[in-house]
C-alpha positions in Angstrom: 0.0 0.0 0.0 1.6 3.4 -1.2 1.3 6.6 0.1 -1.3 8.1 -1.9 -4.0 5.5 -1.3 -4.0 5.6 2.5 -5.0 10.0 2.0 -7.5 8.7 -0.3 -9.2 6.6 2.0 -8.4 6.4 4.9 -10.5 9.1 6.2 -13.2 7.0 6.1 -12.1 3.9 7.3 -12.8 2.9 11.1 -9.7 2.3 13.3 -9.6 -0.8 13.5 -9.7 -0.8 9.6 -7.2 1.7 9.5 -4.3 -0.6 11.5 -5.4 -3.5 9.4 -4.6 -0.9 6.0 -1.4 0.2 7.7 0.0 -3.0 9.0 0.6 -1.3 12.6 -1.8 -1.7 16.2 -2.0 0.6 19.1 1.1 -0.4 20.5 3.1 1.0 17.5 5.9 -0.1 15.6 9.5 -1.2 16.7 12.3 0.3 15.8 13.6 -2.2 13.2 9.7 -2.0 11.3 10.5 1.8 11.7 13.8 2.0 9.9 12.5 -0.3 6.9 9.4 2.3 6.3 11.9 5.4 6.7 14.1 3.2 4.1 11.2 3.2 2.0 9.4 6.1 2.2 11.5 8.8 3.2 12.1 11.6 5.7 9.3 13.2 6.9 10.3 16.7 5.7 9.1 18.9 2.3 11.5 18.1 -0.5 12.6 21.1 -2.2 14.6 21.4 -6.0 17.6 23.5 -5.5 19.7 24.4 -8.5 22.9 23.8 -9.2 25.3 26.5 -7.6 27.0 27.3 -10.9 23.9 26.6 -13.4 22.2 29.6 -11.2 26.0 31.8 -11.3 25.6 31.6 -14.8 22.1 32.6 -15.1 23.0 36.2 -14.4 24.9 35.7 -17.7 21.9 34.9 -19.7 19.2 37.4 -20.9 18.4 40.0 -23.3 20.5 42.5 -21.9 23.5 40.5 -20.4 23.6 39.4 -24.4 24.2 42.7 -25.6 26.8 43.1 -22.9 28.6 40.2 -23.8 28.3 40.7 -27.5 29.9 44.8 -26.8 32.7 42.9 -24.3 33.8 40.2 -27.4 33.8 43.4 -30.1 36.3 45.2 -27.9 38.4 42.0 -27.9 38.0 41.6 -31.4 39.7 45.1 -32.1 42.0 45.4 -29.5 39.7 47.9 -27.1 41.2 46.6 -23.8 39.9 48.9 -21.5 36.9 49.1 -22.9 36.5 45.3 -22.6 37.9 44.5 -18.9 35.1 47.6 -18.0 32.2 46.0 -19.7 33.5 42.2 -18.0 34.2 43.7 -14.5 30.4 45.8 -14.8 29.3 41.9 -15.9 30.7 40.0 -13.0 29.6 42.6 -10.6 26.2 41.9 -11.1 26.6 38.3 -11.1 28.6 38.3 -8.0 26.1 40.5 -5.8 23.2 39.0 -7.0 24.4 35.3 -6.5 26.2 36.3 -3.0 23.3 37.8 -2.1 20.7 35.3 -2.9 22.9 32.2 -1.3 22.9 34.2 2.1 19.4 34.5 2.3 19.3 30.7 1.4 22.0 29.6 4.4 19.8 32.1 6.5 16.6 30.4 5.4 18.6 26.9 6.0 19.4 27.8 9.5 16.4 29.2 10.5 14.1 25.9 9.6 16.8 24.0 11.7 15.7 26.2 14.8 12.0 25.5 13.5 12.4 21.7 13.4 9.7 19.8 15.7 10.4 16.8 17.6 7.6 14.4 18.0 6.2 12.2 21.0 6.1 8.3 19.1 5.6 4.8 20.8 8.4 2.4 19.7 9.3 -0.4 21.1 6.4 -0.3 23.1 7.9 2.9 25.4 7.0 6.3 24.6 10.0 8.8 23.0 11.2 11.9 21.5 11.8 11.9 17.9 12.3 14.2 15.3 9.3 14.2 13.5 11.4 13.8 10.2 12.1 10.5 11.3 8.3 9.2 12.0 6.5 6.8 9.5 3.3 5.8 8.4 2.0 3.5 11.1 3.8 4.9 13.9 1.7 6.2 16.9 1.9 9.6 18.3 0.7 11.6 21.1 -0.7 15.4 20.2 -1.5 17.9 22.9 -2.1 21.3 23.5 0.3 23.8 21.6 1.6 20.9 19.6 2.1 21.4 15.8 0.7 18.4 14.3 4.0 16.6 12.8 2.2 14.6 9.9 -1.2 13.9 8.5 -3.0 11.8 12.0 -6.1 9.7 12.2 -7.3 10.4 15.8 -7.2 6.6 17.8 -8.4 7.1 21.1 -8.7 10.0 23.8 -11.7 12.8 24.4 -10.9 15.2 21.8 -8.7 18.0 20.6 -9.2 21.4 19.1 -7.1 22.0 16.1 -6.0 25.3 14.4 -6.3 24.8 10.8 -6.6 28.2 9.1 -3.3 27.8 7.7 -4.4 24.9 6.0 -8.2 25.0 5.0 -8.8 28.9 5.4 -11.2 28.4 8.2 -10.0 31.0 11.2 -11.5 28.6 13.9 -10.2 25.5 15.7 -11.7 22.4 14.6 -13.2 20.2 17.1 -11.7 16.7 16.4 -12.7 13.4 17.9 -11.3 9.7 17.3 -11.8 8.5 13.9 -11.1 11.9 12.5 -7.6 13.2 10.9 -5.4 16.5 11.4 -3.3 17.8 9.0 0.5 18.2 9.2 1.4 21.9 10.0 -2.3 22.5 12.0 -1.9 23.5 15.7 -3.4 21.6 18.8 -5.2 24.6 20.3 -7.3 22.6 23.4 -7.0 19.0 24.5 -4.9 15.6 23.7 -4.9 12.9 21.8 -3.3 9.7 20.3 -3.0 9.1 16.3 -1.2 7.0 13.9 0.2 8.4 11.3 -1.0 7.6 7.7 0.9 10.2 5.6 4.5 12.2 5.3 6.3 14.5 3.5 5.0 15.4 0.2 1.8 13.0 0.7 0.7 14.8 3.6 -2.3 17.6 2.5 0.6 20.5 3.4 2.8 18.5 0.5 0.9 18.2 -1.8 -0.2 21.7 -1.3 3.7 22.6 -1.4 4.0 20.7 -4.7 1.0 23.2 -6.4 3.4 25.9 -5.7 6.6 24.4 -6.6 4.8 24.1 -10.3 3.5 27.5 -10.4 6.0 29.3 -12.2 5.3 33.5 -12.6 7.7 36.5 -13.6 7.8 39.4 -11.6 7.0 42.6 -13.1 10.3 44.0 -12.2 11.8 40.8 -14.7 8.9 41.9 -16.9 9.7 45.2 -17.3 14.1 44.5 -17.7 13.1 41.9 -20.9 10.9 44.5 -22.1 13.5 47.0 -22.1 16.4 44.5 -23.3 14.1 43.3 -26.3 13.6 46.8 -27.3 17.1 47.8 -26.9 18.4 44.6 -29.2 15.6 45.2 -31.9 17.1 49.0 -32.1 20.5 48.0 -32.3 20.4 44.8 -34.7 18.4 47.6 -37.3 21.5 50.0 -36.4 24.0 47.5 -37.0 22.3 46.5 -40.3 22.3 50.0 -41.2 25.9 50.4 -40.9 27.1 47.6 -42.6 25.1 48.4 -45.3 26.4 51.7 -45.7 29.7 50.5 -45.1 29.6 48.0 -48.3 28.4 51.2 -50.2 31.4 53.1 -49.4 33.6 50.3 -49.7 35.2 51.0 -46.1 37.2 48.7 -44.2 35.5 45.7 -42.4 38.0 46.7 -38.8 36.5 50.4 -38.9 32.9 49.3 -39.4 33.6 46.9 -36.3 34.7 50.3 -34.4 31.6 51.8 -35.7 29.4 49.2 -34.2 31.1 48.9 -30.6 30.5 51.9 -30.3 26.5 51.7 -31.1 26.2 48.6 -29.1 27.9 50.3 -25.8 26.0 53.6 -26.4 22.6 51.5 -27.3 22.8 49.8 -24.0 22.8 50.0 -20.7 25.9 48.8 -19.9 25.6 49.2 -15.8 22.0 48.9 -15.6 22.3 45.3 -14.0 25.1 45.9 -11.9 23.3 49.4 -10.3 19.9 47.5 -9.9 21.7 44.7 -8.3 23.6 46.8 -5.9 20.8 48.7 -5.2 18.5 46.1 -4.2 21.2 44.4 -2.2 21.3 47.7 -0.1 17.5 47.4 0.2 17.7 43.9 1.1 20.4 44.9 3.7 18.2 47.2 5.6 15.7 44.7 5.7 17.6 42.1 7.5 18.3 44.5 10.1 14.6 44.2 10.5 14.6 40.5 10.8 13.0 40.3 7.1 15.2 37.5 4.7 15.2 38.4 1.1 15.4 35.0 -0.8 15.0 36.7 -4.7 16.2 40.6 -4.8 13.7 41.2 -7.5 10.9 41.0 -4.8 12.2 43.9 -3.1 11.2 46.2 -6.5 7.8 43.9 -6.4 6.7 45.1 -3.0 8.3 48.9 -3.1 5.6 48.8 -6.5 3.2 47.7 -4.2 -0.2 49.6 -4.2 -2.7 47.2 -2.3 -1.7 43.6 -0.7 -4.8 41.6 -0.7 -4.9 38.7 2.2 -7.4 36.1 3.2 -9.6 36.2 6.5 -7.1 33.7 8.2 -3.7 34.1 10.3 -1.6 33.0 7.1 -0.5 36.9 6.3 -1.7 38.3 9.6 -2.3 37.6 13.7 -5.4 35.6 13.2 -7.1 38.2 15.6 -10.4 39.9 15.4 -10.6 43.8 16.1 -13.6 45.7 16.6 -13.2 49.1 14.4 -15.4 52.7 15.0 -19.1 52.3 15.0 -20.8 53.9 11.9 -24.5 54.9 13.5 -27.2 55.2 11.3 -28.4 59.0 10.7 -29.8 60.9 13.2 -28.5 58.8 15.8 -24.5 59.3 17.7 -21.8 57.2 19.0 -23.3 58.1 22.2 -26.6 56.5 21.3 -25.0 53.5 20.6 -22.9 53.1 23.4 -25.7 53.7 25.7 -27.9 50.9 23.9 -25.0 48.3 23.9 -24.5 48.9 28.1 -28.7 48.6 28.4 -28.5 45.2 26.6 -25.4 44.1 28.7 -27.5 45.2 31.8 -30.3 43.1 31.2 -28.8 39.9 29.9 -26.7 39.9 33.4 
């Protein structure tokens, strides 16, 4: 039995059933059963894709107007123009180098600070409870959830009175959830009230959390700061290719000298272009993104910090996932002819008489 078909149905399936389905019983697994599962299914933790160090270096090399830099750096070779070519390289590598320093900080920052985040789960092995990291549990196992726990993987409730579980994360309902035995809780849900014990039926990327994480692994968007820097660069290349075409074909007609036409079109190419435009937006952002660690904020991708300064209305759901997950009660807007006053006095009558 994979994975996949114990989410499908095991929510249904009575607890008994739902032992039977995962080969395990109340007095969970031992440790050797353990280490066979974890053999075959995995760590209990959300895979990420992470790119090669040097495929994403040279990814600040690729792009409409890194080309045009390149292509005005290999003229200036081409006709001896040393200074001109060791300016337009070191203005290359400058952006390359902040942006890619930059970005692998905020990833070892990111690294370390899911290490302090890593949850530890209470499991029954060997017939004793004990502390595990929860990357290590397994479907099967049986665990214990209580109040102010963070549910470590996707649970089917097995005995106890209840618990109330903080989903909004999850499912978008601001709530808790009252739970009982036979039902489930998500991975990533909090216990907000009571204590239970579960087995566990799903980890990693089959819990409901993974395979929301996989939805927005495959969603793939450009930003429009990225929009509006291919914009420009396509422009700029479509202006200088009809430039370039223009001088040779004047050149043929005056029968001039291929090496002085070459001259001719170095100089178009660096004037067309913005030859520091990458490296000043890089540096630039990299100062933003510097003030905003000081501020406990990581940057992971600098373009987001030209995303949100472009920012006219951010636009959250009702639940904690953006904000505090608490209700406020804003100014009273009384109806015409009638005051604040009014209102206030009604609202203490009411409270009066219910006491």
């Amino acid at each position: 039995m994979t994975q996949k078909e114990a989410f499908d149905d095991l929510k249904e399936l009575s607890v008994a059933d739902t032992f039977d389905k995962l080969s395990t019983s109340a007095e969970g697994l031992t440790r050797e059963e353990a280490e066979k599962r974890l053999e075959k299914c995995g760590y209990n933790e959300i895979t990420e894709k992470k790119a090669n160090p040097l495929v994403k270096f040279f990814g600040y090399f690729w792009g409409p107007i890194p080309w045009m830099i390149e292509i005005a750096a290999a003229l200036s070779a081409v006709i001896h123009h040393w200074a001109d070519f060791w300016i337009i390289t070191a203005l290359l590598l400058v952006n390359a180098v902040v942006g890619f320093w930059h970005e692998h900080k905020a990833e070892n920052a990111i690294e370390l600070l899911k290490k302090r985040l890593s949850l530890n789960a209470k499991v029954l092995r060997d017939g004793t409870w004990q502390v595990v990291p929860s990357r290590e549990l397994v479907p099967g196992d049986i665990v214990r959830v209580r109040l102010g726990d963070i549910v470590p993987a996707d649970i089917k409730l097995i005995s106890g009175d209840y618990v109330q579980v903080d989903e909004s994360a999850l499912t978008g309902e601001s709530l808790p959830v009252e739970k009982h035995i036979a039902d489930v809780a998500y991975a990533g849900s909090i216990i907000k009230q009571g204590e239970m014990t579960a087995v566990v039926y799903a980890t990693a990327m089959n819990t409901y959390f993974g395979k929301t994480a996989k939805l927005v692994e495959v969603a793939k968007t450009e930003s429009h700061f990225q929009k509006a820097v291919i914009k420009i660069g396509d422009y700029l290349i479509v202006l200088a290719a009809f430039l370039v075409v223009l001088i040779f074909m004047v050149a043929l007609f005056r029968h001039e000298s291929l090496l002085e036409t070459l001259q001719f079109v170095l100089v178009l190419i660096v004037a067309s272009i913005p030859v520091a435009l990458p490296a000043v937006l890089s540096v630039t952002m990299a100062v933003g993104a510097a003030a905003l660690a000081r501020r406990k904020a990581i940057v992971s991708k600098l373009a987001a910090i030209e995303e949100m300064a472009g920012m006219d209305v951010l636009c959250s759901d009702k639940t904690g996932t953006l904000t505090q997950n608490k209700l406020t009660l804003s100014e009273p807007v009384p109806f015409p002819g009638y005051s604040k006053e009014d209102h206030a006095r009604r609202t203490r009558t009411q409270l009066t008489s219910r006491s």
